[in-house]
N, C-alpha and C positions, 0 to 999 in steps of 0.2 A: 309396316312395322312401326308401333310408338306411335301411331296416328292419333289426334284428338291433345297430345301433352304440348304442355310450353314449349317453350327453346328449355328454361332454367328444368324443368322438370325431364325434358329427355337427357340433359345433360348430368342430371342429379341422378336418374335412374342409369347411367352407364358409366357412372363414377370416374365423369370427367372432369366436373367441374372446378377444380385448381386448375388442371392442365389447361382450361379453356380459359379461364381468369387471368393466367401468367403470360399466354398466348397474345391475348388482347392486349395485357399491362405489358407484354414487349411492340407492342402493333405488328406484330407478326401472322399478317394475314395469311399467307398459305400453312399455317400450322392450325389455326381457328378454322377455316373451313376444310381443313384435313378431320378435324374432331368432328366438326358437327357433322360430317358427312360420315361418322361411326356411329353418330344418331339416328341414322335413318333418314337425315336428310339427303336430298337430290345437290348437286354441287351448281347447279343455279341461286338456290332457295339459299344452298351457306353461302355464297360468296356476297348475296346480296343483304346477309345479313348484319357479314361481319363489317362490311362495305359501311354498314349501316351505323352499327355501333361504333367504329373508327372515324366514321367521320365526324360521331359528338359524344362521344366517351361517358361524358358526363350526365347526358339523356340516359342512359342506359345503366347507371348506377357505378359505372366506372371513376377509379380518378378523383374521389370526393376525400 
């Protein structure tokens, strides 16, 4: 499912992207790999993403 898209584009195609934006902007990680894993990702691949993004917010366009 969704194979080959972004993160921002799976998220864009299953119209979650606020809810995964507000998720982050709370650092509420099990609610972000709750979503991405509505994207079709595996819950490996989201926690190590969100893992990812939370640990530098602002690499990932968060927070500016």
């Amino acid at each position: 499912m969704r194979h080959g898209l972004t993160l921002n584009e799976r998220l864009r195609v299953s119209g979650l992207v606020e809810k995964f934006d507000a998720a982050i902007a709370a650092s509420d990680q099990a609610e972000a790999v709750k979503l991405l894993i509505k994207t079709g990702l595996r819950k490996p691949e989201a926690e190590d993403k969100v893992n990812n993004i939370l640990a530098d917010p602002k690499a990932y366009g968060y927070g500016q």
